[in-house]
C-alpha positions as CSV (number, residue, x, y, z in Angstrom):
1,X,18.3,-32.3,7.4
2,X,15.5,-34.5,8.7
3,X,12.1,-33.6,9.5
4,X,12.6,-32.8,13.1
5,X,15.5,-30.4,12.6
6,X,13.9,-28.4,9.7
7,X,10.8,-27.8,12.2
8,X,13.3,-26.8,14.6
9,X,14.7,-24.3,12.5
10,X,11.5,-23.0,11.1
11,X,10.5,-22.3,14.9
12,X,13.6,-20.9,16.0
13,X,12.8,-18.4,12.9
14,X,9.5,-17.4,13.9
15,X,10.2,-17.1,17.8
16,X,13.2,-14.7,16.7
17,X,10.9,-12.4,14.4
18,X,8.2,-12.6,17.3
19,X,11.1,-12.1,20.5
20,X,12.0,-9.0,18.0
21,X,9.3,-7.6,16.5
22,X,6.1,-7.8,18.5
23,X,7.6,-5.8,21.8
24,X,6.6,-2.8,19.2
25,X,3.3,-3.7,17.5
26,X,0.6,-1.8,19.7
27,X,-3.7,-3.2,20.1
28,X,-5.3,-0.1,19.1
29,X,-8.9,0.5,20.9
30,X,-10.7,3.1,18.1
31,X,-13.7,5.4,19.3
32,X,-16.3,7.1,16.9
33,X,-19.0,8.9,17.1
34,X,-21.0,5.0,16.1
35,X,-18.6,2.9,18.2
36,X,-15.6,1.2,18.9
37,X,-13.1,-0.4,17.1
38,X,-10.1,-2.6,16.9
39,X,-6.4,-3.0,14.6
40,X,-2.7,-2.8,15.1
41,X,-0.2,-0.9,14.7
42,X,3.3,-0.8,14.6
43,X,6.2,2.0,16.0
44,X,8.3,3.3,13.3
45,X,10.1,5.4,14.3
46,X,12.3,6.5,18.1
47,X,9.8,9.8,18.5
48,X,6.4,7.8,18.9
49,X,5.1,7.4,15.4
50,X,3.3,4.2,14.5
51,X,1.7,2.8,11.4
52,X,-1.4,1.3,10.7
53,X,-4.4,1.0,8.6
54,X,-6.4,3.8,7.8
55,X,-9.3,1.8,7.9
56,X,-8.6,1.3,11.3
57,X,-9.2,4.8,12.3
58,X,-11.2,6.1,10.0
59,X,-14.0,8.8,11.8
60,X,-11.5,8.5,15.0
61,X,-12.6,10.5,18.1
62,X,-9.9,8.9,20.1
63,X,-7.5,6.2,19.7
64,X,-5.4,4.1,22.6
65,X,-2.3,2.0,22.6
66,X,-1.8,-0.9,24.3
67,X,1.6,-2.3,24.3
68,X,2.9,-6.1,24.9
69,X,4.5,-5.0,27.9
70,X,1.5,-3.2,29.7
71,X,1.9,-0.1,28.9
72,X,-0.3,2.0,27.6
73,X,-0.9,5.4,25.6
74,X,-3.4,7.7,24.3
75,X,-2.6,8.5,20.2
76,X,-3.3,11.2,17.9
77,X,-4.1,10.3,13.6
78,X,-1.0,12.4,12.5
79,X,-2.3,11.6,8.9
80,X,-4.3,9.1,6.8
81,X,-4.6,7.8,3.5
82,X,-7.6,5.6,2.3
83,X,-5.9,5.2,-1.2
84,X,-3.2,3.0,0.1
85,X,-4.8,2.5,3.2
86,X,-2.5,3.7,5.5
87,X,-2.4,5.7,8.3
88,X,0.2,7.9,10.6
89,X,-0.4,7.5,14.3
90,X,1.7,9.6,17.0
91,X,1.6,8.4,20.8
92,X,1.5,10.6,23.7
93,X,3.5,9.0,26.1
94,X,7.0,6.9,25.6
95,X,7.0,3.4,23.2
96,X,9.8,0.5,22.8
97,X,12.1,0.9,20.0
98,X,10.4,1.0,16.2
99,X,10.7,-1.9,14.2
100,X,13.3,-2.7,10.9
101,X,11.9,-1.7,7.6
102,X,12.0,-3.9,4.9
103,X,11.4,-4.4,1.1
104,X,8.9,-6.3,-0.6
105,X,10.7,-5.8,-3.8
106,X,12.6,-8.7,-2.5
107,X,10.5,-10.8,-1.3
108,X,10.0,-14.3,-3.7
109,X,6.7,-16.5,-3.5
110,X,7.2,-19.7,-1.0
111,X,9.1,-17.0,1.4
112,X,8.6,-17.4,5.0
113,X,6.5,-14.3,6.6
114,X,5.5,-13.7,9.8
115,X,2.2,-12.2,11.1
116,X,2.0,-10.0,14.3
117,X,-1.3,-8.3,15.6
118,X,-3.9,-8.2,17.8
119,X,-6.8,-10.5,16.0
120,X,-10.2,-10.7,17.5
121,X,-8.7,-9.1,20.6
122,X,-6.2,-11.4,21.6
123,X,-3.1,-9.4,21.8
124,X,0.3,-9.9,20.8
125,X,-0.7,-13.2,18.5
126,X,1.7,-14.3,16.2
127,X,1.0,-16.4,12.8
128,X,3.6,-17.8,10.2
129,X,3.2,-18.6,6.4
130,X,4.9,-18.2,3.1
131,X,4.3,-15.7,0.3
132,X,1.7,-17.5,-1.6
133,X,1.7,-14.7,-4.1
134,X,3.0,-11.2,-5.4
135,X,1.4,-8.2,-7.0
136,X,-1.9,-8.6,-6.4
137,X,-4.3,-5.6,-6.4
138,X,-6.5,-4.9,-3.6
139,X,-9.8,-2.3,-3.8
140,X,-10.1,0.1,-1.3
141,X,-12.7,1.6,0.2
142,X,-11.8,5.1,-2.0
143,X,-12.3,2.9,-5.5
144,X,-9.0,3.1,-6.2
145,X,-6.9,0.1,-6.3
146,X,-3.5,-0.6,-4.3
147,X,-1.4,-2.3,-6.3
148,X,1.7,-4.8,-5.7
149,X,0.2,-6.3,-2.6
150,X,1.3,-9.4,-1.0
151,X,-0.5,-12.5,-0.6
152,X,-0.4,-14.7,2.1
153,X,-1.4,-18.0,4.0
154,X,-0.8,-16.7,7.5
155,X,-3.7,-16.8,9.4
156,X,-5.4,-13.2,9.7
157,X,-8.7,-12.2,11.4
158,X,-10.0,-9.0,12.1
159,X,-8.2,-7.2,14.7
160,X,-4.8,-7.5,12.4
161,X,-5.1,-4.6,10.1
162,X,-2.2,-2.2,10.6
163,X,-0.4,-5.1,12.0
164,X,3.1,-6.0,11.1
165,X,3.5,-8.8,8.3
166,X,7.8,-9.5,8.5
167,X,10.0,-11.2,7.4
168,X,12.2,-13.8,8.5
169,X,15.4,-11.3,9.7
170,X,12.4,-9.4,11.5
171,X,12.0,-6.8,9.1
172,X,8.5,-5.0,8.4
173,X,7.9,-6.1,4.6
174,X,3.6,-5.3,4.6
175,X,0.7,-3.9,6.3
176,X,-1.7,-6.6,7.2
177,X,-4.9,-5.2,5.5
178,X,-7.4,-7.4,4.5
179,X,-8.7,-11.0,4.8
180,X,-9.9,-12.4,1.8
181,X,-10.5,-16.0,2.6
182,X,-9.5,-18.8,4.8
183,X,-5.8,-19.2,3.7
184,X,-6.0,-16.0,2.1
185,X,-4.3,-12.7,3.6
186,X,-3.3,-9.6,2.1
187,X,-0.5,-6.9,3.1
188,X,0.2,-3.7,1.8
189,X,3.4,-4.0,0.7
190,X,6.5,-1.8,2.3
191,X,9.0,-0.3,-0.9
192,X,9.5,2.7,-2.3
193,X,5.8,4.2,-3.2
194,X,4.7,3.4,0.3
195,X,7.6,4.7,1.8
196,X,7.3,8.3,0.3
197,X,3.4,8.0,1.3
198,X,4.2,7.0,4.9
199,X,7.0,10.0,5.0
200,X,4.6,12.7,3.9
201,X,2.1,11.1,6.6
202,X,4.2,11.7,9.1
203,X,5.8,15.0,7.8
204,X,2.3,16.8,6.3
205,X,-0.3,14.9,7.1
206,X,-1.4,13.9,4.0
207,X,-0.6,12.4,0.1
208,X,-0.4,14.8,-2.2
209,X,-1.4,13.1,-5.9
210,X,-2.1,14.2,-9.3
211,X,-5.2,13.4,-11.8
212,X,-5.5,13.3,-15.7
213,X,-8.9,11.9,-15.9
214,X,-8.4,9.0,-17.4
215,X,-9.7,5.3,-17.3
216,X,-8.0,2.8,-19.2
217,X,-7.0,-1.1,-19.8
218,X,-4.0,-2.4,-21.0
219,X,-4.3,-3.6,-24.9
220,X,-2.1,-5.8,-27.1
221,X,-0.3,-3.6,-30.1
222,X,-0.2,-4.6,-33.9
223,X,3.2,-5.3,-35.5
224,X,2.9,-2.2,-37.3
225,X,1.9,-0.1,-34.1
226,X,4.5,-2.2,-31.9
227,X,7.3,-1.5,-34.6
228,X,7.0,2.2,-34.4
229,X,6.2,2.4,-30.4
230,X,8.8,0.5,-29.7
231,X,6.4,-1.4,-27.4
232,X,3.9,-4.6,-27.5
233,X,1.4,-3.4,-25.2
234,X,-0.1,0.6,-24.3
235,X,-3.2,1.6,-22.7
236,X,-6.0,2.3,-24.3
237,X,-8.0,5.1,-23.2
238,X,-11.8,3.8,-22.3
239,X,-12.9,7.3,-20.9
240,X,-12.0,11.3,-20.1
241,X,-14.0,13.0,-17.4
242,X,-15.3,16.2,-18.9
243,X,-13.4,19.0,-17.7
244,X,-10.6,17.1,-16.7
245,X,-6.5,17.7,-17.5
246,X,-6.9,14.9,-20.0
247,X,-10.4,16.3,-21.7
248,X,-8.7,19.8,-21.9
249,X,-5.1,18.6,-23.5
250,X,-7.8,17.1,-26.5
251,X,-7.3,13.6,-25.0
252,X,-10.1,11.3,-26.3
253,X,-11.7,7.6,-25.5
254,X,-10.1,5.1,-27.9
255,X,-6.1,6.7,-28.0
256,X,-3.9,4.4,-26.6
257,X,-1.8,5.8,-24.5
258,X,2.3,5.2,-25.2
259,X,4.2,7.0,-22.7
260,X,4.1,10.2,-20.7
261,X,7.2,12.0,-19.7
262,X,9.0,10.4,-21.8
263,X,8.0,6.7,-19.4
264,X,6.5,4.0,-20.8
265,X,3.0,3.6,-19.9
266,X,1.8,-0.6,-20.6
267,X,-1.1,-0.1,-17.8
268,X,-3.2,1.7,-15.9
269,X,-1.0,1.0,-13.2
270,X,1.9,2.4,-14.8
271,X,-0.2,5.6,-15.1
272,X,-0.9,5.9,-11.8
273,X,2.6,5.0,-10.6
274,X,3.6,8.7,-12.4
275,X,0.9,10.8,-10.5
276,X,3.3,12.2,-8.1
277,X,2.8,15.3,-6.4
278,X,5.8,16.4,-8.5
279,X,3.5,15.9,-11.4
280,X,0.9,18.6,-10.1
281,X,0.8,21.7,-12.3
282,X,3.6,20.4,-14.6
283,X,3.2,20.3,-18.0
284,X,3.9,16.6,-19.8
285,X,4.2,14.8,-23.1
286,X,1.1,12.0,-23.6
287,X,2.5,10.3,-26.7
288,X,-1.0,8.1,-28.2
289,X,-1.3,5.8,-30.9
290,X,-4.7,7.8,-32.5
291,X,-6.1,6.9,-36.4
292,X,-3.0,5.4,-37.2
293,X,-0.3,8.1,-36.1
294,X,1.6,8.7,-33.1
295,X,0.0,12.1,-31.4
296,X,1.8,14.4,-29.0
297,X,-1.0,15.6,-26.7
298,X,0.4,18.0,-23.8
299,X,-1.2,17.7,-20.3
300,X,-1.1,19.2,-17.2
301,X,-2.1,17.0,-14.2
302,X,-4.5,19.1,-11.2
303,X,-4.0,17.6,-7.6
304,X,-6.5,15.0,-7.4
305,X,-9.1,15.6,-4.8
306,X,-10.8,12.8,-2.7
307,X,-13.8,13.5,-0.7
């Protein structure tokens, strides 16, 4: 294949996604009590729910659709999550057809992604790039940190949060979130985790999570630790927060945390990954490495709060 016919097919790619996809990604006009505001946002489903940042509408007084096609419709924040920055919208009037879900689990770095939005006002823009990398972590606003979040080279401004970042069959693989540099976009990344957070958006309202009260960083084990863990790295506990699940259950600053459930736990972000809401109010195994022994500590995660 020679220059000419690889261009060809890379723009035949991209004008597919966009003739697909961007018929359902809305420009959303945010009011607040300071202002107005600007995103995306894309329909997901065939009764009028569309997701976007929460970012996007956070301190929303009102919030308004406009589609490619002209029309146009007042929405209502069904639910909103700043700790994976997402958001629920439902609109009050009829929408095209919700776009193809994908799964970032399979995306690979180089991968062609498309871009679709509304940056700096100028609706219905479309971008290309490739996956320039995977598993990035992105701080929120909250101070937590979304993790597993795609990295990109297509061009995003602001105006494309809660935009659709696809792939190239069409299907919805992120959330454009954030721009973190020229060449530099990011995406919150559609699989499993966000897919139970953007269910419970839509169903409750909210994301139900549990807390220990915990901060840790992943540490390298000794032979003699690694041999009886059955693991080369564990978390190391830097700090409890008095009064917390973990400071009741005796958990203290220096144990390095092995597994809980029964799971292996190499990070901090493995931690996180097993505060469900299932976890809530159930009582769990913490096995820790502590003055040379393994240690059985039993705790019981509380529903973590966020103001």
């Amino acid at each position: 294949m020679d220059d000419s016919e690889a261009l060809d097919a890379y723009s035949s790619t991209v004008m597919r996604v966009a003739q697909t996809v961007l018929p359902s990604v809305a420009a959303v006009s945010v009011r607040t009590r300071q202002g107005m505001g600007a995103g995306s946002a894309s329909v997901i489903t065939d009764g009028g729910h569309l997701l976007t940042s929460a970012h996007v509408v956070e301190a929303a007084v009102g919030v308004e659709l406009a589609f490619p096609d002209g029309s146009v419709a007042a929405a209502s924040v069904i639910g909103a999550d700043p700790l994976s920055d997402l958001a629920v919208l439902h609109a009050d009037g009829p929408t095209p057809p919700p776009v193809r879900m994908g799964d970032a689990a399979a995306l690979g770095v180089g991968q062609l992604v498309v871009a679709l939005g509304n940056p700096r006002g100028f609706s219905g823009s479309v971008t290309a790039g490739i996956v320039s990398a995977l598993g990035r972590s992105l701080p929120t606003r909250s101070g937590r940190v979304i993790d597993e979040v795609i990295q990109t080279d297509a061009a995003l401004n602001p105006g494309n949060s809660g935009g659709v970042l696809a792939d190239s069959a069409g299907r919805m693989v992120g959330v454009n979130t954030a721009v973190a540099g020229i060449g530099l976009g990011l995406a919150v990344p559609i699989n499993a985790t966000t897919r139970e957070i953007i269910d419970a958006l839509r169903t409750t309202g909210r994301v139900r999570r549990a807390w220990l009260g915990i901060a840790g960083a992943t540490v390298p084990l000794g032979p003699d630790v690694a041999a009886k863990a059955g693991a080369r790295v564990g978390m190391q506990v830097v700090s409890v927060v008095a009064k917390s699940p973990a400071a009741a259950a005796g958990a203290r600053a220096g144990d390095i945390v092995l597994s809980l459930d029964g799971v292996a736990i190499a990070d901090p972000t493995a931690l996180q990954r097993r505060m469900v809401a299932g976890a809530i109010g159930r009582r769990m195994e913490m096995t820790v490495w502590r003055n040379g022994a393994l240690v059985d500590v039993v705790v019981e995660p509380e529903e973590l709060r966020v103001a």
